[in-house]
C-alpha positions in Angstrom: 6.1 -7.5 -27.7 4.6 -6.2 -24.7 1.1 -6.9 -23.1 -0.3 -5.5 -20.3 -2.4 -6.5 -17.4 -4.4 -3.8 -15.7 -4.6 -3.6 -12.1 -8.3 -2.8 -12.7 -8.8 -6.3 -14.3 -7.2 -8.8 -11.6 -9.8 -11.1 -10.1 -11.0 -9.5 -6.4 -12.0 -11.9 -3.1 -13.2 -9.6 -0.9 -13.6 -11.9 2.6 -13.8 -8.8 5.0 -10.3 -10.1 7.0 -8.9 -10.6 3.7 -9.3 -8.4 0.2 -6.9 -9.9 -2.4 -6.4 -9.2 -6.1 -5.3 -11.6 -8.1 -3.1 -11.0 -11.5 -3.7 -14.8 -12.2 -6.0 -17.2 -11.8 -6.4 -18.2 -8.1 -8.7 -20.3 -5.8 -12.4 -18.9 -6.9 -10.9 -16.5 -9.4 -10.4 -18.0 -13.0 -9.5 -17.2 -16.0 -8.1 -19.0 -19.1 -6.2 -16.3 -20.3 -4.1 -15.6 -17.2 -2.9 -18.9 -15.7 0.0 -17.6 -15.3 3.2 -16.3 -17.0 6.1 -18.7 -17.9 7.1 -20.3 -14.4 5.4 -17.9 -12.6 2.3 -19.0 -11.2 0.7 -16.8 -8.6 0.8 -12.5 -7.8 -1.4 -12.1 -4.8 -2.0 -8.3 -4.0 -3.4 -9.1 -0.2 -4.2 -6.5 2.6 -4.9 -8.5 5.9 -7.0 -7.1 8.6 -5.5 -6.4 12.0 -4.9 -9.8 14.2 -6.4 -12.0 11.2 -4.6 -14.3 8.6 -4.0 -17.6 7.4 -3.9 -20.5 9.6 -1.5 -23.8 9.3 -2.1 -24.8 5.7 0.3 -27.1 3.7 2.5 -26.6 0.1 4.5 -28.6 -1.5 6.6 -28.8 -4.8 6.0 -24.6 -4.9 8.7 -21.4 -4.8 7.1 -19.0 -2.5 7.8 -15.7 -2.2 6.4 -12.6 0.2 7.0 -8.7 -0.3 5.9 -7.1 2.8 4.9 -3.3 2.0 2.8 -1.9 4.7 2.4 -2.8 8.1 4.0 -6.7 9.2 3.4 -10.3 8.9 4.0 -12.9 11.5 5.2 -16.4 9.9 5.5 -19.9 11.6 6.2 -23.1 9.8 7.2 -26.6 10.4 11.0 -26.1 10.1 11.2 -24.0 13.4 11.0 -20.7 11.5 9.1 -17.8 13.0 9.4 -14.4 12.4 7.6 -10.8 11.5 8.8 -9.1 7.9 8.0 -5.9 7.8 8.2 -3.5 5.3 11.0 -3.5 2.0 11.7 -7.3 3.5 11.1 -10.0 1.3 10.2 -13.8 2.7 11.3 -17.2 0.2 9.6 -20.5 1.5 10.6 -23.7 -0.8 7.6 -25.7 -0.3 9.6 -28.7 -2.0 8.3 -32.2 -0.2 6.3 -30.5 1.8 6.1 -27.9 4.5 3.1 -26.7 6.9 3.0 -22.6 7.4 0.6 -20.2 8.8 0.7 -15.9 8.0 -0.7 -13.9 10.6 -1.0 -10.3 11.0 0.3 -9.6 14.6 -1.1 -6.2 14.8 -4.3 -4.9 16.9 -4.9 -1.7 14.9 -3.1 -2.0 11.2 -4.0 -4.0 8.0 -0.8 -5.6 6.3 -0.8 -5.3 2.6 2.1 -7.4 1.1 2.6 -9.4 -2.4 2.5 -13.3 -2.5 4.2 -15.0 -5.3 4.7 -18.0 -6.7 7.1 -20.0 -8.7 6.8 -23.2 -9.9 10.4 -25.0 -9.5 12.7 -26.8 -11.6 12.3 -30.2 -9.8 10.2 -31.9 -7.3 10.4 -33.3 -4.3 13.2 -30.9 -3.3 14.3 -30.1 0.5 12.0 -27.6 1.9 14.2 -24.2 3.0 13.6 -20.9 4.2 15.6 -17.2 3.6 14.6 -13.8 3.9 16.7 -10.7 2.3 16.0 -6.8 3.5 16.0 -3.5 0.9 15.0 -1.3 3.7 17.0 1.0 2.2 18.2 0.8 -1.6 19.3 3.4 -3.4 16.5 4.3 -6.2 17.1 4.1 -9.4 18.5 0.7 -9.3 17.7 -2.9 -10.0 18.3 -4.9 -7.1 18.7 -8.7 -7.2 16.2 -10.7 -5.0 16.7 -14.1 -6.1 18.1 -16.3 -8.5 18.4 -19.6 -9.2 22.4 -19.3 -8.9 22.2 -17.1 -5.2 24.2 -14.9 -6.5 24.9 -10.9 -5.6 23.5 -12.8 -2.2 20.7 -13.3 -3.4 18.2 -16.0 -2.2 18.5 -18.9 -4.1 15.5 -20.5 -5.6 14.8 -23.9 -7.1 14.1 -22.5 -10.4 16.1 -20.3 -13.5 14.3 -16.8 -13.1 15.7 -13.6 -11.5 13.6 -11.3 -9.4 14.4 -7.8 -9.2 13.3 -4.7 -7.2 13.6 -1.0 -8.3 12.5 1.4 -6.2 11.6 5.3 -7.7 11.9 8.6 -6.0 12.3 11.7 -8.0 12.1 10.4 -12.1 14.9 7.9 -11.6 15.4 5.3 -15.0 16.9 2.0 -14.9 17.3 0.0 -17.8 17.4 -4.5 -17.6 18.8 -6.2 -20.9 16.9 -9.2 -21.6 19.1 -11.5 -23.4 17.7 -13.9 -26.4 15.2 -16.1 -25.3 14.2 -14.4 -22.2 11.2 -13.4 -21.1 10.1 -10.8 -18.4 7.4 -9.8 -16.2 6.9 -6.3 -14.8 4.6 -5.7 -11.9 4.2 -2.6 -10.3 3.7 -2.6 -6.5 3.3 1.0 -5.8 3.1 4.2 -7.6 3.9 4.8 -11.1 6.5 4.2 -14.1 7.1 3.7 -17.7 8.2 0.6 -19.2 9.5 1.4 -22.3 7.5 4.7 -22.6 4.4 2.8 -21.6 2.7 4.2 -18.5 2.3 1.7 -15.8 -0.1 2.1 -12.1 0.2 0.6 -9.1 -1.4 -2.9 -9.3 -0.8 -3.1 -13.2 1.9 -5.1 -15.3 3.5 -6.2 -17.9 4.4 -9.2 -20.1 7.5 -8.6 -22.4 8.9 -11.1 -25.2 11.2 -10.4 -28.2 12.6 -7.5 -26.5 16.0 -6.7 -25.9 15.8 -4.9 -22.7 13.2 -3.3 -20.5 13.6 0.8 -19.9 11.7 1.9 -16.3 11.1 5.1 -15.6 9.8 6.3 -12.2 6.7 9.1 -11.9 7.3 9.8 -8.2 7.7 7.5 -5.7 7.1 4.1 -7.0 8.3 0.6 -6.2 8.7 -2.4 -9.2 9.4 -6.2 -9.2 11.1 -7.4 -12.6 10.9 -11.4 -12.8 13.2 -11.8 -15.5 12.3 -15.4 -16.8 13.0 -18.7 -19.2 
């Protein structure tokens, strides 16, 4: 069973520093339907104007998770961490007990469009921790592991039992992702276009699978997917 979210039917903020879509509900933005999708919580499409962003603000008890795709992002937070991710870098914050963070673009010309994302974790309370993992350059037509509850592959590990995947498309590339029984997946498209499983699939749009046994991608150009393979 597969069900699709249209890009054209996110909720939209439009703040004139910041224009976000949003594939579930989020601050203003709310819908009943789309609260989210098995642990995952929050898809945040955001483009950032030049030298704005988001000031110290606090999380706690959260998985969050930031794919940078054009231009850079400046992060500070309360454990010492500060750093720009820039494009194909991915950013993993565990709010756990708490942890104060700002997001800044650090450029005087360019906007910074990047995904936010947002897991809810297994447990509460847990230590706050940082990582970040590059795919500057992955081959396409491959799944790549992000993050994982076990770390494994080197991925980052997260305080929750879901796998996130990139693929990145080039020339018509396919990869295919077995979902095993009782496993649930969500396909998000960050850029460009694909099938899933012979259904076409834009930028912005996405997918919900259940009672499947695998997913099939196919790539219509250059394109770039998340696959958030989940309990």
């Amino acid at each position: 069973m597969m069900m699709i979210r249209k890009a054209n039917e996110r909720g939209h903020a439009d703040h004139g520093w910041l224009n976000s879509y949003h594939t579930f509900s989020f601050a203003d933005y709310h819908d009943p339907q789309w609260m989210g999708f098995r642990d995952l919580r929050v898809i945040n499409d955001d483009t950032v104007a030049a030298g704005m962003g988001f000031g110290q603000h606090p999380h706690r008890d959260m998985e969050i998770i930031s794919y940078v795709l054009d231009g850079e992002l400046e992060h500070r937070d309360s454990m010492g961490n500060g750093r720009i991710i820039k494009p194909g870098e991915f950013q993993y914050l565990a709010a756990g007990s708490g942890v104060v963070h700002s997001e800044y673009n650090p450029s005087k010309r360019n906007p910074v469009h990047f995904l936010q994302i947002w897991i809810q974790p297994d447990k509460r309370g847990a230590k706050p921790a940082y990582g970040e993992k590059a795919y500057l350059d992955t081959t396409p037509g491959r799944l790549n592991l992000v993050a994982s509850k076990s770390g494994r592959e080197g991925s980052l590990r997260i305080n929750q039992d879901a796998d996130l995947w990139l693929a990145r498309f080039r020339n018509g590339e396919t990869v295919t992702h077995e979902l095993k029984p009782k496993r649930h997946a969500w396909v998000h498209v960050a850029e460009g276009g694909v099938t899933l499983n012979g259904q076409p699939l834009n930028g912005g749009d996405a997918a919900a699978v259940s009672d499947e046994s695998k997913l099939e991608l196919a790539g219509q150009g250059k394109a770039q997917v998340l696959v958030f393979d989940l309990n």
